[in-house]
PDB file of N, H, CA, C and O in Angstrom:
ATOM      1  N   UNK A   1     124.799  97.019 102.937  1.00  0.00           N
ATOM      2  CA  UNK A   1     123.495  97.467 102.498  1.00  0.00           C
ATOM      3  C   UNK A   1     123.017  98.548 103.469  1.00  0.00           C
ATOM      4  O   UNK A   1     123.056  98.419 104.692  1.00  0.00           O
ATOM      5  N   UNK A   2     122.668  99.375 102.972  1.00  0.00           N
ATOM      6  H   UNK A   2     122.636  99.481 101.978  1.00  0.00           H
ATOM      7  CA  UNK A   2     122.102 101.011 103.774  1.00  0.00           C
ATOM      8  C   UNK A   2     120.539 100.797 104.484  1.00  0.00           C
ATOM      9  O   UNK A   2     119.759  99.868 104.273  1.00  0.00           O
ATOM     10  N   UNK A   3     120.440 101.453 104.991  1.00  0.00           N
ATOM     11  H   UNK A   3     121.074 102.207 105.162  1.00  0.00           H
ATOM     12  CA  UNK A   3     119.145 101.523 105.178  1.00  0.00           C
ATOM     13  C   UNK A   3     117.969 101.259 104.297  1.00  0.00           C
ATOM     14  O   UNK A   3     117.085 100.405 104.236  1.00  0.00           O
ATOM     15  N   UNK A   4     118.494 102.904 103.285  1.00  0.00           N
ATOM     16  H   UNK A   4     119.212 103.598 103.334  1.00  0.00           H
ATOM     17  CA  UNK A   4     117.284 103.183 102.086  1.00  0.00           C
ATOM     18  C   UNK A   4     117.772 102.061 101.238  1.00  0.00           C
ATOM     19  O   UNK A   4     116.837 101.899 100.454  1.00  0.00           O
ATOM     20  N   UNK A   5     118.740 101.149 100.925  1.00  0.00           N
ATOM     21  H   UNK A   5     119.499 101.280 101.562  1.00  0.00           H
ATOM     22  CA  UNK A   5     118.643 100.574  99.592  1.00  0.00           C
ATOM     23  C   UNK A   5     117.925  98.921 100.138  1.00  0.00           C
ATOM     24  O   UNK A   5     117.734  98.009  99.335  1.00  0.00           O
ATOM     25  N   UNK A   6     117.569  98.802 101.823  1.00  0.00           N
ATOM     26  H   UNK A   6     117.724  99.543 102.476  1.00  0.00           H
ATOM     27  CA  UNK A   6     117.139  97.370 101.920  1.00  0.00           C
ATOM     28  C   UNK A   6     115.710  97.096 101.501  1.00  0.00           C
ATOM     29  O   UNK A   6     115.427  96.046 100.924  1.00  0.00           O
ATOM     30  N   UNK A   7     114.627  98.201 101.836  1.00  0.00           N
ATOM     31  H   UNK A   7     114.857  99.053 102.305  1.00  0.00           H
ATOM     32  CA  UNK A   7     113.416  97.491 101.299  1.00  0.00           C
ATOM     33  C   UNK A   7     113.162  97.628  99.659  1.00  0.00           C
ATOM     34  O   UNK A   7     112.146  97.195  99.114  1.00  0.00           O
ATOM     35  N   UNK A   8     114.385  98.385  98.871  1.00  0.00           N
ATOM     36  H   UNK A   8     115.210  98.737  99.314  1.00  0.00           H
ATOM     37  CA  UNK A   8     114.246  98.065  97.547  1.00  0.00           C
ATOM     38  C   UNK A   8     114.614  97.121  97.170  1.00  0.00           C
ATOM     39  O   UNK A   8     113.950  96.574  96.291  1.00  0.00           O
ATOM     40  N   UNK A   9     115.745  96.534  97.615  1.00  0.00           N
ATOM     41  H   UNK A   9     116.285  96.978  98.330  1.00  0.00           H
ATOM     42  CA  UNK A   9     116.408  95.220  97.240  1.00  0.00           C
ATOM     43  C   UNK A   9     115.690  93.990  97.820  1.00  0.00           C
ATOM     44  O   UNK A   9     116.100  92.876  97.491  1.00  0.00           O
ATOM     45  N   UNK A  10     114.474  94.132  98.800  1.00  0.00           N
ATOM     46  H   UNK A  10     114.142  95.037  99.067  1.00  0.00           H
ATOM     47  CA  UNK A  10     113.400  93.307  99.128  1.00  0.00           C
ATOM     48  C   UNK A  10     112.904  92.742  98.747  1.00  0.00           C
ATOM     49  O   UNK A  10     112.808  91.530  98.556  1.00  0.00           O
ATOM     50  N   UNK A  11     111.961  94.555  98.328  1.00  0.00           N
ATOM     51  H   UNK A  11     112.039  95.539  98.484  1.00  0.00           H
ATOM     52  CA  UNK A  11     110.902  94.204  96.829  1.00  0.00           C
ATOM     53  C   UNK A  11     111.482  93.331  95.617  1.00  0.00           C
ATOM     54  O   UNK A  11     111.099  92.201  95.311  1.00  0.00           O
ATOM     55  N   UNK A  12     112.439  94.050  95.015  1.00  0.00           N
ATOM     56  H   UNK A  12     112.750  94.968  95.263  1.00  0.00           H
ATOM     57  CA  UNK A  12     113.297  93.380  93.582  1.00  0.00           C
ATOM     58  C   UNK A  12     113.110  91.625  93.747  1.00  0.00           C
ATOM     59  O   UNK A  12     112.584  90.856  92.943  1.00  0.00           O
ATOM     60  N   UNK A  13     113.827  91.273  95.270  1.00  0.00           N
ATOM     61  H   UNK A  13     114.254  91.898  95.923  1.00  0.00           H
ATOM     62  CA  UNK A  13     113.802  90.053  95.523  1.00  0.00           C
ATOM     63  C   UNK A  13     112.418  89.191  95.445  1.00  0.00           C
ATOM     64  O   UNK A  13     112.326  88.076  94.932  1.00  0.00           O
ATOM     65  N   UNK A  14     111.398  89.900  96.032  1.00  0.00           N
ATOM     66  H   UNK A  14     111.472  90.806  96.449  1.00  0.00           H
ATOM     67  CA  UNK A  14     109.753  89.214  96.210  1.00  0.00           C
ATOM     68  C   UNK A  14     109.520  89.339  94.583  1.00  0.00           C
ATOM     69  O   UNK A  14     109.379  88.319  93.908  1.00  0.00           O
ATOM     70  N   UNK A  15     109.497  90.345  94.134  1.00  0.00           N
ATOM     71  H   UNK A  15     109.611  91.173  94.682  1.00  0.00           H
ATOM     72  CA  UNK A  15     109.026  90.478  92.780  1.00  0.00           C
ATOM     73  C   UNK A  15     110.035  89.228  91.653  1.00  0.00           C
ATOM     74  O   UNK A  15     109.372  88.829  90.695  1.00  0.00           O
ATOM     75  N   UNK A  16     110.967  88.864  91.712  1.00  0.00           N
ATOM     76  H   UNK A  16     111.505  89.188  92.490  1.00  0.00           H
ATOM     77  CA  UNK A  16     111.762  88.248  90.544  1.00  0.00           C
ATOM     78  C   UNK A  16     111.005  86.801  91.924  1.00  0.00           C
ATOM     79  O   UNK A  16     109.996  86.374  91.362  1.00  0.00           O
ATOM     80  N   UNK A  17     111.105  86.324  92.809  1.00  0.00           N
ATOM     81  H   UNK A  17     111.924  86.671  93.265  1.00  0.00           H
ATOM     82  CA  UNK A  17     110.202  84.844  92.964  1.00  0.00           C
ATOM     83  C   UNK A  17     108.690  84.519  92.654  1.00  0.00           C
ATOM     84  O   UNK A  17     108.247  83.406  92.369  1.00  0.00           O
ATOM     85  N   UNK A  18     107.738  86.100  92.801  1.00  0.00           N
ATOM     86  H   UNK A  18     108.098  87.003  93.033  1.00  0.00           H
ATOM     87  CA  UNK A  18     107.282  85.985  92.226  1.00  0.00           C
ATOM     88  C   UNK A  18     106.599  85.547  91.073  1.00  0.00           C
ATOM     89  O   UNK A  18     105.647  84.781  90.922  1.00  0.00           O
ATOM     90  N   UNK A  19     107.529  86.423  90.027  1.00  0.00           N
ATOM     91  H   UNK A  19     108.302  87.046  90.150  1.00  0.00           H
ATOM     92  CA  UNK A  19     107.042  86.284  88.548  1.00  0.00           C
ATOM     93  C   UNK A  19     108.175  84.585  88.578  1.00  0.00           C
ATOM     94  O   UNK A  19     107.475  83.730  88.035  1.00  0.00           O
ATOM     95  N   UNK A  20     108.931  84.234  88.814  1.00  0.00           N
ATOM     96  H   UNK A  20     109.499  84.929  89.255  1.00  0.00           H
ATOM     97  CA  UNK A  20     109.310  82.768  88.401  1.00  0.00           C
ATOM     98  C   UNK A  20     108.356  81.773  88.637  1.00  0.00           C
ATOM     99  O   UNK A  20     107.915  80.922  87.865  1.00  0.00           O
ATOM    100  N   UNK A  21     107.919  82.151  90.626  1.00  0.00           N
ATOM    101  H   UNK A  21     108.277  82.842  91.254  1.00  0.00           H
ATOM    102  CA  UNK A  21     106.280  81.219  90.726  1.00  0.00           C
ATOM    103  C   UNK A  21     105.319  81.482  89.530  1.00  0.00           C
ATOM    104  O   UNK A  21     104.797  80.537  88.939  1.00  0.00           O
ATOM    105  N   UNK A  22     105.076  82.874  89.155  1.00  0.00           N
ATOM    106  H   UNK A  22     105.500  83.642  89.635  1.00  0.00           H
ATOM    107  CA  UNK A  22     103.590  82.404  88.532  1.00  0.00           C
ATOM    108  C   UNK A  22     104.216  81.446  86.595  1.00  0.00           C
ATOM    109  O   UNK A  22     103.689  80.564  85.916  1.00  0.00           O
ATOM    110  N   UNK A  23     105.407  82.206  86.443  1.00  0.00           N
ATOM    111  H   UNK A  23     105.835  82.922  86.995  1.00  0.00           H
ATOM    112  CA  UNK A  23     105.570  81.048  84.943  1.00  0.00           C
ATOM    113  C   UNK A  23     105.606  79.808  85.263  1.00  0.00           C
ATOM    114  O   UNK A  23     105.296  78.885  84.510  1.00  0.00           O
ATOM    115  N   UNK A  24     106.051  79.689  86.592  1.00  0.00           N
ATOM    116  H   UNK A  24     106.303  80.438  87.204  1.00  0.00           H
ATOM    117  CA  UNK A  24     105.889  77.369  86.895  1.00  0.00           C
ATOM    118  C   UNK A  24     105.043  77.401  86.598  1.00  0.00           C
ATOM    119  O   UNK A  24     104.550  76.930  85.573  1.00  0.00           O
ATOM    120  N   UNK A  25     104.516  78.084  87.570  1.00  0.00           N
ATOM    121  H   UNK A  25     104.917  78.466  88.402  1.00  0.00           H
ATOM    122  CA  UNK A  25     102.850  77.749  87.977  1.00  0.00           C
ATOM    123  C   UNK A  25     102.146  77.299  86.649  1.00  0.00           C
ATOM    124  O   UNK A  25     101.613  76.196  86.529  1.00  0.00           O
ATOM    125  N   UNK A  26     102.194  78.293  85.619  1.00  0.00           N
ATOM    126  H   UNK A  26     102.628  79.189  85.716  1.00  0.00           H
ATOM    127  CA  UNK A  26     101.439  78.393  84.500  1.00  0.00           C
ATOM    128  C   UNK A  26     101.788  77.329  83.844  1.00  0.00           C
ATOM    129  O   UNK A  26     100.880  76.656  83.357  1.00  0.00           O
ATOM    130  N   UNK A  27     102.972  76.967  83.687  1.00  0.00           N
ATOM    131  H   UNK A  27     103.710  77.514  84.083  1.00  0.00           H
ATOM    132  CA  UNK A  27     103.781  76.243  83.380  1.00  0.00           C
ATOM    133  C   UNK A  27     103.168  74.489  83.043  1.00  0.00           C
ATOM    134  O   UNK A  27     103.012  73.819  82.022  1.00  0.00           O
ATOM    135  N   UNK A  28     102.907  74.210  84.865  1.00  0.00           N
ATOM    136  H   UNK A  28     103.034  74.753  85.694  1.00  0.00           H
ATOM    137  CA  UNK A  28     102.214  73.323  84.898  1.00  0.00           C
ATOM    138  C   UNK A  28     101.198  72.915  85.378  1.00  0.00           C
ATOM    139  O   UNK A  28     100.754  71.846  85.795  1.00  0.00           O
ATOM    140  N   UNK A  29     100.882  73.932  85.264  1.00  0.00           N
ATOM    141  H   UNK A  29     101.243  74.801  84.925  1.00  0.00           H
ATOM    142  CA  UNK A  29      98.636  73.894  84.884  1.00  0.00           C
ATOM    143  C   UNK A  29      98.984  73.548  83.092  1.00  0.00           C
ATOM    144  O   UNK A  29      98.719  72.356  82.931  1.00  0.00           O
ATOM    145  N   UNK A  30      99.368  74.041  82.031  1.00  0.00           N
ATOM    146  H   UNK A  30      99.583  75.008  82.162  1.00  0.00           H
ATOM    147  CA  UNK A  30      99.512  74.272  80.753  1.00  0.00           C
ATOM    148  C   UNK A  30      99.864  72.544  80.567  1.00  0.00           C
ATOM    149  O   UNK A  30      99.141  72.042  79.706  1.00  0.00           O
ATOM    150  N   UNK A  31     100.898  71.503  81.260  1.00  0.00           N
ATOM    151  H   UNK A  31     101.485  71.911  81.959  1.00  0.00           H
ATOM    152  CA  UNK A  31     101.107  70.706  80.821  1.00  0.00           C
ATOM    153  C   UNK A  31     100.228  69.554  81.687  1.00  0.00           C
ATOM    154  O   UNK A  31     100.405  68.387  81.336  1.00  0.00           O
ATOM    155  N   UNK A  32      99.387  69.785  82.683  1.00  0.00           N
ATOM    156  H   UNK A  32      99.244  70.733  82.968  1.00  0.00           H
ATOM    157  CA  UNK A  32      98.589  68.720  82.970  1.00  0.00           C
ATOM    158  C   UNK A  32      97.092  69.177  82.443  1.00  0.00           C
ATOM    159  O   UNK A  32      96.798  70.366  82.323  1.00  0.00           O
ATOM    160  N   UNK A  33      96.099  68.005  82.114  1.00  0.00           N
ATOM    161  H   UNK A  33      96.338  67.038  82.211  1.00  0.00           H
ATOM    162  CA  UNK A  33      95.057  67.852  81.872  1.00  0.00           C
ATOM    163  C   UNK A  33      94.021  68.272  83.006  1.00  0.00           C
ATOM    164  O   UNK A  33      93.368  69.313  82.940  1.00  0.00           O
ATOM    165  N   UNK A  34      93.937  67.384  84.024  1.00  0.00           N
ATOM    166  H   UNK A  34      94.468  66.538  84.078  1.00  0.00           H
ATOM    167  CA  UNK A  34      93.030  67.767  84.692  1.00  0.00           C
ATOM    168  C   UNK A  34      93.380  68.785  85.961  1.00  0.00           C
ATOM    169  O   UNK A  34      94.505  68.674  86.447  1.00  0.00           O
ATOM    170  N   UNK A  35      92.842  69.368  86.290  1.00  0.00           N
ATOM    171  H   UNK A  35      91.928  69.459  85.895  1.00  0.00           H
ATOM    172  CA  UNK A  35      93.153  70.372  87.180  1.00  0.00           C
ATOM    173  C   UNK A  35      92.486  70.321  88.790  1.00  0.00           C
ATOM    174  O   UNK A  35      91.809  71.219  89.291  1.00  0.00           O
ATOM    175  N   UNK A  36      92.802  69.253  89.330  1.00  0.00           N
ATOM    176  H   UNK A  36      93.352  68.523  88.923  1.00  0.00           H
ATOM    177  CA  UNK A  36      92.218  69.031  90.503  1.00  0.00           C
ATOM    178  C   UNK A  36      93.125  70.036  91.824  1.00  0.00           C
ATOM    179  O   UNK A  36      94.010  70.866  91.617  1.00  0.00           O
ATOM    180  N   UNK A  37      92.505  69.583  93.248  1.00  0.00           N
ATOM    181  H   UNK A  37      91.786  68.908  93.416  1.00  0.00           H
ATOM    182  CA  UNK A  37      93.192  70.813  94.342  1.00  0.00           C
ATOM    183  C   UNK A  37      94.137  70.358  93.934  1.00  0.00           C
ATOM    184  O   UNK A  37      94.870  70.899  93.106  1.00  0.00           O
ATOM    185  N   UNK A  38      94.349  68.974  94.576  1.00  0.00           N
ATOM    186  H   UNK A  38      93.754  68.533  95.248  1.00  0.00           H
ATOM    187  CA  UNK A  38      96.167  68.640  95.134  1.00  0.00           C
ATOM    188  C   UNK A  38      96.993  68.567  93.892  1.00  0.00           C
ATOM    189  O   UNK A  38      98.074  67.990  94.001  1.00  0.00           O
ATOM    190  N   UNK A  39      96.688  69.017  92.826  1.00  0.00           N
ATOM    191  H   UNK A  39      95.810  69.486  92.738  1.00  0.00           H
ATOM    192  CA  UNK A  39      97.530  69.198  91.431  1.00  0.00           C
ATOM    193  C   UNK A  39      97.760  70.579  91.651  1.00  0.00           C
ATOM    194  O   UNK A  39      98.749  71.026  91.071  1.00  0.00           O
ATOM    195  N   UNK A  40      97.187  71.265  92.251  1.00  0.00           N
ATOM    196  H   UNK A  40      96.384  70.902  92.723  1.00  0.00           H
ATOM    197  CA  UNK A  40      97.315  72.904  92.007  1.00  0.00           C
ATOM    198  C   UNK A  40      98.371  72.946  93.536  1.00  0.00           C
ATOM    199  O   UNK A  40      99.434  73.563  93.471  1.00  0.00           O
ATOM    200  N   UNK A  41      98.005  72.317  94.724  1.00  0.00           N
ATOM    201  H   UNK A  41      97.141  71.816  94.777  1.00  0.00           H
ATOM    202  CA  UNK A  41      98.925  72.215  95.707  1.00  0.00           C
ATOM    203  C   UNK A  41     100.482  71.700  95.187  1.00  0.00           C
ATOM    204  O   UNK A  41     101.461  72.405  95.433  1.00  0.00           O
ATOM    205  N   UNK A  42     100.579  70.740  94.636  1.00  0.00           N
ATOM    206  H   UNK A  42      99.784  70.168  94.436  1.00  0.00           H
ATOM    207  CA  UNK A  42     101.726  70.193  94.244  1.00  0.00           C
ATOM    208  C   UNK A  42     102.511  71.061  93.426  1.00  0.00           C
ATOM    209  O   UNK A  42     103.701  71.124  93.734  1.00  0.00           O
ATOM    210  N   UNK A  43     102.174  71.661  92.578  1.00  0.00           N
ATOM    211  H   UNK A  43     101.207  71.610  92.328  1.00  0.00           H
ATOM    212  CA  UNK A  43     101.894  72.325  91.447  1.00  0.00           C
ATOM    213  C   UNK A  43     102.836  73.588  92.044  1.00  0.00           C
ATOM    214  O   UNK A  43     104.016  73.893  91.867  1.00  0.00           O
ATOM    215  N   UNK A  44     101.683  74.207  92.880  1.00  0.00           N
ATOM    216  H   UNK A  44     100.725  73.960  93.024  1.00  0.00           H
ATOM    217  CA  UNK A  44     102.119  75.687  93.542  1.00  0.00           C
ATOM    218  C   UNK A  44     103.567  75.234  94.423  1.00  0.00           C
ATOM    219  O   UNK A  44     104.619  75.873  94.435  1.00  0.00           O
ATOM    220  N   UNK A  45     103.340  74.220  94.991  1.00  0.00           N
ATOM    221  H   UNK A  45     102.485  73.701  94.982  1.00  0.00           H
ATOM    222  CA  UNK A  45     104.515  73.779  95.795  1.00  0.00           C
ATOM    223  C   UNK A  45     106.297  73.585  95.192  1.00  0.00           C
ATOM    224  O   UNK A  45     107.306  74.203  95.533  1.00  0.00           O
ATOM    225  N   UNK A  46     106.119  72.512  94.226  1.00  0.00           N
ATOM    226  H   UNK A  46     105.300  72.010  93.948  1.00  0.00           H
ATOM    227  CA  UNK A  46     106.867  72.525  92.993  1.00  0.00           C
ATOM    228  C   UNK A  46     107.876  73.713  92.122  1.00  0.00           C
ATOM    229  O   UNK A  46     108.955  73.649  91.533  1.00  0.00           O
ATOM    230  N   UNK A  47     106.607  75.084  92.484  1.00  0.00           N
ATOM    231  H   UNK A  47     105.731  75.136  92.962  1.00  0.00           H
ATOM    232  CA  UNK A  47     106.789  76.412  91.310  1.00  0.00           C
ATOM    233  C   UNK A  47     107.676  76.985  92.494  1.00  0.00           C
ATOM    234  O   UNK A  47     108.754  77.522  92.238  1.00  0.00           O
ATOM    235  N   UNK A  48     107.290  76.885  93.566  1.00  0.00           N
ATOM    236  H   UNK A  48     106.414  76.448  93.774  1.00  0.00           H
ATOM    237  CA  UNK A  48     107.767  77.918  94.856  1.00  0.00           C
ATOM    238  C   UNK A  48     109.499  77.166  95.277  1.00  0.00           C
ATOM    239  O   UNK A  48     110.378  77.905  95.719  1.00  0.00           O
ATOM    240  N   UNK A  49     109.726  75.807  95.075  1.00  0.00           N
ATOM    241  H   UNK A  49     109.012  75.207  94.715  1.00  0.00           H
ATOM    242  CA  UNK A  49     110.587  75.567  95.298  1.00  0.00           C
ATOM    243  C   UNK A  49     111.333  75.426  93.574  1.00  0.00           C
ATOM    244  O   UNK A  49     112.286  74.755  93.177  1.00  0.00           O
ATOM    245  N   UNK A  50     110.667  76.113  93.054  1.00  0.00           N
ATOM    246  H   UNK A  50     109.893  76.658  93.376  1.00  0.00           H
ATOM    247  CA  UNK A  50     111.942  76.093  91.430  1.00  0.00           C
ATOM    248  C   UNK A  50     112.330  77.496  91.312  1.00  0.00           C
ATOM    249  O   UNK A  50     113.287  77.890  90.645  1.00  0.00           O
ATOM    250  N   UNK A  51     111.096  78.639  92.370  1.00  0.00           N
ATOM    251  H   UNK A  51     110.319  78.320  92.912  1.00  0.00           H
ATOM    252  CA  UNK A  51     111.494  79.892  91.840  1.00  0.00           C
ATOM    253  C   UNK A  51     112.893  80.113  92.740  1.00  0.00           C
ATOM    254  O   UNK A  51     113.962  80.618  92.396  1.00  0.00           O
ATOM    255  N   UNK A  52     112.489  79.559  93.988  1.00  0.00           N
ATOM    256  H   UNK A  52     111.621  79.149  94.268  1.00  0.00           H
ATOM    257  CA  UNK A  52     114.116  79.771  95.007  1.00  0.00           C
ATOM    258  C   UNK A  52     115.408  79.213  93.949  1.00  0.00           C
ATOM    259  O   UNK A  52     116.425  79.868  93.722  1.00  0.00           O
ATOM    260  N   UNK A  53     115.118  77.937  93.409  1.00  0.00           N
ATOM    261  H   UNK A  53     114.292  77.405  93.593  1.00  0.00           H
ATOM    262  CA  UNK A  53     116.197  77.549  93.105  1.00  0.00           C
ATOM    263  C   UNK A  53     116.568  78.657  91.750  1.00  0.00           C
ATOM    264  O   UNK A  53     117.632  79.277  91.746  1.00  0.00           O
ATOM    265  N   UNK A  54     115.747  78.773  90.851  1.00  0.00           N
ATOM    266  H   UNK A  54     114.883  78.269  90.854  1.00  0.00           H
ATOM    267  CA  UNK A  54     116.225  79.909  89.823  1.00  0.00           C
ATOM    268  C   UNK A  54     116.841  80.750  90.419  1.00  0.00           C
ATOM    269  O   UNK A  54     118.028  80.966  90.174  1.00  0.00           O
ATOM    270  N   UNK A  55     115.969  81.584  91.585  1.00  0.00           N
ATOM    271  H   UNK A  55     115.005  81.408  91.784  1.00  0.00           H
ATOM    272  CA  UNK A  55     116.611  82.941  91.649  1.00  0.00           C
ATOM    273  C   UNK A  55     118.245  82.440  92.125  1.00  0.00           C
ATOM    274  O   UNK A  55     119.148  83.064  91.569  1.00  0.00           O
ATOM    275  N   UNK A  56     118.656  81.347  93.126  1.00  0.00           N
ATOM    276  H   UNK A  56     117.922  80.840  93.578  1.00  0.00           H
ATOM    277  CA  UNK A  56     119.594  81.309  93.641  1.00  0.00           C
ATOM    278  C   UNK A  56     120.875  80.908  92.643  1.00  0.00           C
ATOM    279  O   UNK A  56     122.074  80.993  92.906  1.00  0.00           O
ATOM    280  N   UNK A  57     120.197  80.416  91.342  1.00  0.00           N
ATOM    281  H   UNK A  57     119.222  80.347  91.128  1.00  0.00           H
ATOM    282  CA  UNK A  57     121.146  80.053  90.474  1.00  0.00           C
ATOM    283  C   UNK A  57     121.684  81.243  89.752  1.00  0.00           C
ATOM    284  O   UNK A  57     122.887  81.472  89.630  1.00  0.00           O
ATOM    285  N   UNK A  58     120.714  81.992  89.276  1.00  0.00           N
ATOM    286  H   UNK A  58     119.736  81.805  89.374  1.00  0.00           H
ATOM    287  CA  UNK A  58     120.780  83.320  88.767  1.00  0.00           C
ATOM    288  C   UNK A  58     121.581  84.607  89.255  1.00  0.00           C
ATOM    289  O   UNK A  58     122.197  85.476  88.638  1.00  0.00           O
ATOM    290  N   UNK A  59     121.332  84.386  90.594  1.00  0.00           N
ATOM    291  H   UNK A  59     120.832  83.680  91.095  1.00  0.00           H
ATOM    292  CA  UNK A  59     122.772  85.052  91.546  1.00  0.00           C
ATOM    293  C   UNK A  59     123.943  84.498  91.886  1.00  0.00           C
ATOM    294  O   UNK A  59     124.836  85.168  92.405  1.00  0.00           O
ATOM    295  N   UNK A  60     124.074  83.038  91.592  1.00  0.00           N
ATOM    296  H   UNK A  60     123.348  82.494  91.171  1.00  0.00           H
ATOM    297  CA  UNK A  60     125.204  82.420  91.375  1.00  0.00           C
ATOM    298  C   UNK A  60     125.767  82.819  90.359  1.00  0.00           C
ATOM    299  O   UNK A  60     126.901  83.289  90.444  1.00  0.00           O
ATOM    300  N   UNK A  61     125.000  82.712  88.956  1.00  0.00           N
ATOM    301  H   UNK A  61     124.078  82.330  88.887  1.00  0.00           H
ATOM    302  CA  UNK A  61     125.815  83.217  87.878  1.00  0.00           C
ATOM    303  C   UNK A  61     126.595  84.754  87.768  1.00  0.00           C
ATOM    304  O   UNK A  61     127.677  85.225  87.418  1.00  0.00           O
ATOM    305  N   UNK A  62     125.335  85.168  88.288  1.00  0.00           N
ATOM    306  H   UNK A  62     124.456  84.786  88.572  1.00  0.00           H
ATOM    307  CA  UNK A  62     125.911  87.057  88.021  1.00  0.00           C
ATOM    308  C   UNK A  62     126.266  87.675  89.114  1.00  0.00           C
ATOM    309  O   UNK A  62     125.962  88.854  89.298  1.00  0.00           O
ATOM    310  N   UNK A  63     127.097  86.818  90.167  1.00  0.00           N
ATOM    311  H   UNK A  63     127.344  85.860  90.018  1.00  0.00           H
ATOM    312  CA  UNK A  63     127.419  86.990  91.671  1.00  0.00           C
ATOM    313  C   UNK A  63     127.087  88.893  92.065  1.00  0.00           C
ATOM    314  O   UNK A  63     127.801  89.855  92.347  1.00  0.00           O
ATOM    315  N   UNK A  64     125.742  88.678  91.888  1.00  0.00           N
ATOM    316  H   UNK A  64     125.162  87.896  91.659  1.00  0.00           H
ATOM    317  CA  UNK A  64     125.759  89.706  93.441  1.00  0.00           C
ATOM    318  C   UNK A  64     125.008  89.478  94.410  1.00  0.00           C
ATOM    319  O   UNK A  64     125.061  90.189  95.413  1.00  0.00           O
TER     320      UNK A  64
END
């Protein structure tokens, strides 16, 4: 990896955990009822450890 191509391949990276956090996220706010903190903690917590695992599966599949 070069110089110029690392903080693009950064971004790409922040941006695809990103957008996977906010569809959990939405995800499951959409399937619980009440919306208290520690549902939104759990919740956010939950989304952040499914977006790692997506992205890492997703580069498993299409090895780069």
């Amino acid at each position: 990896m070069t110089r110029r191509t690392a903080p693009r391949t950064a971004l790409l990276a922040l941006g695809e955990l990103l957008a996977w956090w906010g569809a959990l996220t939405l995800l499951w706010l959409v399937l619980i009822t009440p919306v208290y903190l520690l549902e939104w903690v759990v919740g956010g917590s939950s989304a952040a450890l499914g977006a790692l695992l997506a992205r890492a599966g997703r580069r498993a599949v299409t090895w780069r």
